[in-house]
N, C-alpha and C positions, 0 to 999 in steps of 0.2 A: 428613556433611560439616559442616563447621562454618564459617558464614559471618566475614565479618571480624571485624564486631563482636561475637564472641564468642557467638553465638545458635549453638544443635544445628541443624540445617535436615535430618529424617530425608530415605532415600533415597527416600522411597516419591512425594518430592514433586518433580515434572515441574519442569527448569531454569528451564521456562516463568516458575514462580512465583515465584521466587527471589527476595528485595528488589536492587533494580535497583544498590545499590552492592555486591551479588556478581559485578556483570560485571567485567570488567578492563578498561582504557583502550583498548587493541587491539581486544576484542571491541565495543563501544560504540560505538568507530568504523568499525569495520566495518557493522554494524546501521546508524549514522544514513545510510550511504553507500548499503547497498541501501534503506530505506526515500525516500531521497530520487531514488533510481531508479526505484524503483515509484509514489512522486509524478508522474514526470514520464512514466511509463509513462502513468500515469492520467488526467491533461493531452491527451496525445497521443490518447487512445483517445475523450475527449472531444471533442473536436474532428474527430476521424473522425467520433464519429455526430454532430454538428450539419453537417457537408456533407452527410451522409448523407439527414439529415433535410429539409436542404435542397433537395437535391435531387429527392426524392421528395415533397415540396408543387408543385416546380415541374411535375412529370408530371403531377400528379392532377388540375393547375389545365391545366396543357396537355389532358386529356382533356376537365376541365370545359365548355369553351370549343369543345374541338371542330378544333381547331388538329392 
């Protein structure tokens, strides 16, 4: 395959690697839309374990005490 700028880029080398101006606008945008998905996945999953975490200080400190 032959990238735009004119560079050989053999097959043997994974899409993965490709210089990032072989994507095309379509795929690019696609990518920043699931990356910005998986941001907010990550946010979310974040914030699950800080109640999580929360909650389970307040048990330990409810047995501490005796309550």
């Amino acid at each position: 395959m032959t990238h735009k700028a004119g560079v050989q880029i053999p097959k043997s080398v994974p899409r993965l690697f490709y210089p990032c101006s072989a994507l095309t606008a379509k795929k690019s945008g696609q990518l920043k839309k699931e990356l910005a998905a998986k941001r907010k996945e990550l946010e979310q999953a974040k914030a699950r374990q800080a109640e999580l975490d929360n909650l389970i200080a307040a048990t330990f400190e409810k047995l501490a005490t005796g309550i």
